[in-house]
C-alpha positions as CSV (number, residue, x, y, z in Angstrom):
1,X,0.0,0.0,0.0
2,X,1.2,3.3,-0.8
3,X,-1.1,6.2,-0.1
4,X,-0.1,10.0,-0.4
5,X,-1.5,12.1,2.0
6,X,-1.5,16.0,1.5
7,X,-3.0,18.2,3.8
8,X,-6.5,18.4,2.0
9,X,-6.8,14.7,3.1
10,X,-7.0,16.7,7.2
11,X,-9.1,19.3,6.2
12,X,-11.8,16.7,5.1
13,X,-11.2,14.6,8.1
14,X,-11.6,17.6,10.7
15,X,-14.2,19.5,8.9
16,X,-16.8,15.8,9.0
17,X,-16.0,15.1,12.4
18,X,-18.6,17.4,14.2
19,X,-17.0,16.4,17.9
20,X,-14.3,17.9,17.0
21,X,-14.1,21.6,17.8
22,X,-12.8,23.9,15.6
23,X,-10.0,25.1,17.7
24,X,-8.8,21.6,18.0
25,X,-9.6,20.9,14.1
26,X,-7.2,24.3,13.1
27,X,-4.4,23.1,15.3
28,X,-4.1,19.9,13.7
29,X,-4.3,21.0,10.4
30,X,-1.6,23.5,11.4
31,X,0.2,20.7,12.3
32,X,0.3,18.7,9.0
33,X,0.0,22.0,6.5
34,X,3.9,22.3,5.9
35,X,4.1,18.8,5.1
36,X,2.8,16.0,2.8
37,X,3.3,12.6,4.1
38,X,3.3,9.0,2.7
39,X,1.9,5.7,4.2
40,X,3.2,2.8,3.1
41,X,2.8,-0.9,4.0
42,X,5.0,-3.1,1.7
43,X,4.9,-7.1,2.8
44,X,5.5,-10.2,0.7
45,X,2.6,-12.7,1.1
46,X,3.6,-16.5,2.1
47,X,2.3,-19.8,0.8
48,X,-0.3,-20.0,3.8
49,X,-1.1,-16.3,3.7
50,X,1.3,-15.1,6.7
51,X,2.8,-11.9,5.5
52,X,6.7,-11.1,5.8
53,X,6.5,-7.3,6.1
54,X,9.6,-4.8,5.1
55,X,10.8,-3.3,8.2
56,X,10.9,0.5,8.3
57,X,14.6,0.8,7.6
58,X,14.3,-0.9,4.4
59,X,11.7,0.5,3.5
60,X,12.9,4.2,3.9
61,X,16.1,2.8,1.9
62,X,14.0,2.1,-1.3
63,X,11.7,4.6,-1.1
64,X,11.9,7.7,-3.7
65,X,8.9,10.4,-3.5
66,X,9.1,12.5,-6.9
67,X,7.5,15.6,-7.7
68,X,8.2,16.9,-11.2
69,X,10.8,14.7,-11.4
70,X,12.4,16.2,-8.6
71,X,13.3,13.8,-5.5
72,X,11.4,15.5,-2.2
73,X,13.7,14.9,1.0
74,X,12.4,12.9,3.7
75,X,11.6,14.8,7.3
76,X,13.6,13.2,9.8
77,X,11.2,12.6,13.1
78,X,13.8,15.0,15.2
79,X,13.5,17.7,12.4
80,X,9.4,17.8,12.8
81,X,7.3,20.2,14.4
82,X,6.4,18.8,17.6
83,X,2.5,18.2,17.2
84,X,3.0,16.5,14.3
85,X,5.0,14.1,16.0
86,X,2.4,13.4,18.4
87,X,-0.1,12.9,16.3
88,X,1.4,10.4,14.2
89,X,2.8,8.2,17.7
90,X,-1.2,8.5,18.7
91,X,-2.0,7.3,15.5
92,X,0.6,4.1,15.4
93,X,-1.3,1.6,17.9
94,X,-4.4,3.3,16.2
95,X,-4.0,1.8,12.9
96,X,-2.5,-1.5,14.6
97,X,-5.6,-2.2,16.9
98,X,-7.6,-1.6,13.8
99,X,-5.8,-3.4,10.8
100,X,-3.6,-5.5,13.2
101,X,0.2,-6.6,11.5
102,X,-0.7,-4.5,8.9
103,X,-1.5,-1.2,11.1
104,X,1.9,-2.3,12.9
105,X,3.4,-2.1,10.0
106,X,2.3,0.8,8.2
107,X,5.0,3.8,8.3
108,X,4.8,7.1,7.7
109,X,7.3,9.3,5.9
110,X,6.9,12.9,6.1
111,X,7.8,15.7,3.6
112,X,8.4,19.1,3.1
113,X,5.7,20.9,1.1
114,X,7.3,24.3,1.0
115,X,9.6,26.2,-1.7
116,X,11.8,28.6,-0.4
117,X,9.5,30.8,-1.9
118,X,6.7,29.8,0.5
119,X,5.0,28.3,-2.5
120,X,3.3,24.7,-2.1
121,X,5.3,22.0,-3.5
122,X,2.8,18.8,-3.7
123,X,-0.8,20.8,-3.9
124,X,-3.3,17.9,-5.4
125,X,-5.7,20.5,-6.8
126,X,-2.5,21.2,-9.3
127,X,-2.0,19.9,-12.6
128,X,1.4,18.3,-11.4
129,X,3.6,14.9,-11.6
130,X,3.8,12.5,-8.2
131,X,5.5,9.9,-8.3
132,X,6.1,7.0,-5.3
133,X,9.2,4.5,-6.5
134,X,9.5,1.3,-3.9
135,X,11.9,-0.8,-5.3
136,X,11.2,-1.9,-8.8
137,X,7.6,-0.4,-8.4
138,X,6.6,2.7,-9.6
139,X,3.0,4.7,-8.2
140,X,2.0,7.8,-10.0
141,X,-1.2,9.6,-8.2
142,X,-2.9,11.8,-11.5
143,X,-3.5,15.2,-10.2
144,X,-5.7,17.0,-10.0
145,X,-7.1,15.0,-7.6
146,X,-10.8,14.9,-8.2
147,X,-11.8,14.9,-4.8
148,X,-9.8,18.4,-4.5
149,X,-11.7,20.3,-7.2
150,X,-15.3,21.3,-7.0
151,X,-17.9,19.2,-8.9
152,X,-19.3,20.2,-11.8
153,X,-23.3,19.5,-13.2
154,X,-24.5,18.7,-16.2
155,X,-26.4,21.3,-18.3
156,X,-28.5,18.5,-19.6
157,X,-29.8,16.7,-16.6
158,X,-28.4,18.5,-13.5
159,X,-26.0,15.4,-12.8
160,X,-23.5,16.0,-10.3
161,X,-20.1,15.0,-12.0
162,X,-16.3,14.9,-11.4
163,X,-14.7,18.1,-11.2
164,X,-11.5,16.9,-13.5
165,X,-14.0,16.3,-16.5
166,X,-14.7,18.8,-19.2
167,X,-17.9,17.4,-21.0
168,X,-20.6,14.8,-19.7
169,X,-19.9,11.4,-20.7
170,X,-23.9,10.6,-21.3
171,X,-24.4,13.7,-23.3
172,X,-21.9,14.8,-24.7
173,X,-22.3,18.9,-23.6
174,X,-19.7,20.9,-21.8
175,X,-20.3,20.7,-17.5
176,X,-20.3,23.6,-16.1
C-alpha cells in the first residue's frame, strides 16, 4: 500500500467530524499544513497467507517520493514540528488495533511541502507529476485530484459529475 496524504486529506477529516471543535480541528491541520506525508505498507505474502512485512529501515532505503521529477527529501522525526509528531505516535497503535500486522506495519514518511519561496510543492488540486518509487515499483497519483476540485453539473440533466472532466460522458455537452 502506498497512499499519499497532503493536507487536504486533514481538512476533510476535521471539517466531517462534528465532535471535533474547531480550535482543535485548526491546530491539527496547522500541524500537518507544511508537510505532505506518505503511508506505506509493503509485505511479501507466504504460501499459507502469513505476511513477511519490510521493516521501516528498508523501506525508507528504497523509497523515492518524486515531484516533477524532482526527488522530495524525507523529514527526519527530530526535524518535525512537535504536534505533528504526536499525532502520528497516537495514531501508530491506532491503525495496529484496527488493521492489526498491517497497522503495525504501516509507516509514515513525512515531507516538506514548501519552496523557499513559500510556495506549495505537492498541492493535489495542481496539474502536477507525483511519483512514489519502492523498489522496482513505480506509483503515479494523476492530479488534480478529483476529490480536491469542485464538482461540476451537467447542463442536460443537472448530474453531479467529477470536477476533472470537461464534457458529460452521457451527453456529450460541456459541464459547467
Amino acid at each position: 500500500i502506498v497512499w499519499w496524504i497532503p493536507v487536504e486529506f486533514w481538512k476533510g477529516v476535521m471539517a466531517s467530524d462534528p465532535s471535533i471543535s474547531e480550535e482543535d480541528a485548526q491546530a491539527v491541520i496547522a500541524a500537518f499544513e507544511p508537510y505532505t506525508l506518505l503511508a506505506i505498507v509493503d509485505g511479501e505474502m507466504g504460501a499459507f497467507g502469513d505476511i513477511e512485512y519490510k521493516p521501516l529501515k528498508k523501506l525508507e532505503k528504497d523509497l523515492s517520493f518524486m515531484i516533477n521529477g524532482e526527488k522530495m527529501e524525507i523529514i527526519p522525526t527530530d526535524d518535525q514540528d512537535f504536534t505533528l509528531q504526536m499525532i502520528l505516535s497516537v495514531m501508530a497503535p491506532m491503525l495496529e488495533n484496527m488493521l492489526g500486522d498491517m497497522g503495525k506495519n504501516m509507516h509514515f514518511f513525512v515531507y516538506n511541502d514548501v519552496d523557499e519561496e513559500g510556495n506549495r510543492i505537492a498541492d493535489p488540486s495542481k496539474a502536477i507529476q507525483v511519483e512514489v518509487q519502492l523498489d522496482e515499483d513505480n506509483y503515479n497519483f494523476p492530479t488534480p485530484l478529483a476529490s480536491c476540485i469542485a464538482s461540476k453539473t451537467c447542463p442536460e440533466d443537472g448530474a453531479t459529475m467529477n470536477g476533472n472532466w470537461s464534457f458529460c460522458p452521457f451527453h456529450g455537452v460541456e459541464l459547467k
